[in-house]
N, C-alpha and C positions, 0 to 999 in steps of 0.2 A: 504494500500500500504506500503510495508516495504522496504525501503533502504539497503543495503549492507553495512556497513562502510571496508574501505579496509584497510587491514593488516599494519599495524605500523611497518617500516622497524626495524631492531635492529640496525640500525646506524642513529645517531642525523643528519639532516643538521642543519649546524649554519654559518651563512652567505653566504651560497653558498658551505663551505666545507662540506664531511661528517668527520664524528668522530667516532669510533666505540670505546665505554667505554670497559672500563676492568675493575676489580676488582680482589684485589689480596687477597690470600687466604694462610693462612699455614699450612701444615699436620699435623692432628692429630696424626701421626704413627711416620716420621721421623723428620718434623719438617722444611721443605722446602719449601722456597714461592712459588707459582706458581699465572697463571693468568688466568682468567676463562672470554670469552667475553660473552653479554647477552644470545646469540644463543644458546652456549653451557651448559650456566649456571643452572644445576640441583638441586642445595645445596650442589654440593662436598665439602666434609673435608679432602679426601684424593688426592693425587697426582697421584697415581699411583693402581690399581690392587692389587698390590703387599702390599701394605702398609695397603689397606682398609683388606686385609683377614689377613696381621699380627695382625692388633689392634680387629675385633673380635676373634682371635685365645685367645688373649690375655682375652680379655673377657670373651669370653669362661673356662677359664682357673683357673680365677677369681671367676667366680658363680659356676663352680664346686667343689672349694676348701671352698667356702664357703656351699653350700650343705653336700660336706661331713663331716663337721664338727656337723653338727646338728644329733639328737640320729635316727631320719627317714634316712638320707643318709649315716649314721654309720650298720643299721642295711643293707641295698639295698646294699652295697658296702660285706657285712660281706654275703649274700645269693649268691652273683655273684662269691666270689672269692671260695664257696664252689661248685659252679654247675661247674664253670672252670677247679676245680680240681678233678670231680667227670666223667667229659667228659675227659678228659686227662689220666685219670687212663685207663678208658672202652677203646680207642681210641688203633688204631693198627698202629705202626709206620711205615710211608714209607721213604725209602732214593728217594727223586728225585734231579734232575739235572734241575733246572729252568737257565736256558741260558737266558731268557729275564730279569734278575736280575745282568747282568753283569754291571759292575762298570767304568764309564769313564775313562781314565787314569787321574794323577794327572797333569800333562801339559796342558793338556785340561781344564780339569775343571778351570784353573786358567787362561788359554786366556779367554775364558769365560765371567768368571770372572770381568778380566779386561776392555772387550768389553761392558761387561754393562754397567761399572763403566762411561766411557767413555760418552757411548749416554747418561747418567742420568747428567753427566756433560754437555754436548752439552744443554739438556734442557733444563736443569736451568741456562743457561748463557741465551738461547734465553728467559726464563720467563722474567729474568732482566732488557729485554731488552723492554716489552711490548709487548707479541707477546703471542695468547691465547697457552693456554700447550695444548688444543684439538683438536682446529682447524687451530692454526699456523697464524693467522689473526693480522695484529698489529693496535697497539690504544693505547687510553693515561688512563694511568691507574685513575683509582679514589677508594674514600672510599666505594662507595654505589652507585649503579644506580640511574640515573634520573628518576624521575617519567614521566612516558611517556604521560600522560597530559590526564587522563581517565575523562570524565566526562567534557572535555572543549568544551564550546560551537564551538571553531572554527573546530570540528571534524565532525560536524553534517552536514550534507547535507543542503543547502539551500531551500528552498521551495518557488516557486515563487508565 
């Protein structure tokens, strides 16, 4: 006969109140705290989308300059810039008119701009405030989750 155990909410009760932990966290890309509650919590290191693809951009960028440095990524780099120019030579040029390549005006771009600036402020005023960055849930921040009590006998069904 095998028992069920039921799901361990992500929120403590402690005296009758619940509590829901946070933990805070700072970006490896820009360097912003933010606050991650159990539910949501995956391992992020970065805050945003936007920051997690800058810092592999970055890495990227890194192991390729290191690559080319070595006489195998000297040589792969020295066969690539010959077929490019060998396909460019052969290649018949056409004038086109790409219209889906037009360019925002610069007013734009810079309301934009600012509008981001803004909500990325708004965030990080609510992070500060104890409130997760993913799910918007508040709770009292701490260093480290509590151990949720795996293995305690008062979890186990009783058996009469």
């Amino acid at each position: 006969m095998s028992f069920l155990l039921p799901c361990l909410p992500a929120v403590c009760k402690v005296g009758g109140m619940s509590i829901l932990y946070l933990i805070q966290i700072r970006c490896r890309w820009c360097g912003a705290l933010f606050c991650v509650c159990r539910r949501c919590w995956r391992g992020q290191a970065y805050c945003s989308d936007e920051c997690r693809i800058a810092k592999k951009r970055q890495n990227h960028r890194e192991a390729e300059r290191q690559y080319r440095q070595t006489p195998k990524g000297k040589k792969a780099h020295r066969e690539a810039e010959n077929r490019r120019r060998y396909r460019l030579s052969k290649k018949i040029r056409k004038n086109m008119d790409d219209t889906s390549a037009t360019v925002l005006p610069l007013w734009c771009m810079a309301l934009l701009l600012s509008a981001r600036i803004v909500v990325l402020h708004a965030r990080a005023w609510l992070d500060k405030t104890g409130r997760c960055h993913f799910c918007g849930s508040s709770g009292q921040i701490v260093d480290e989750f509590p151990r949720r009590g795996y293995g305690n006998g008062n979890l186990r069904p009783q058996m009469a």
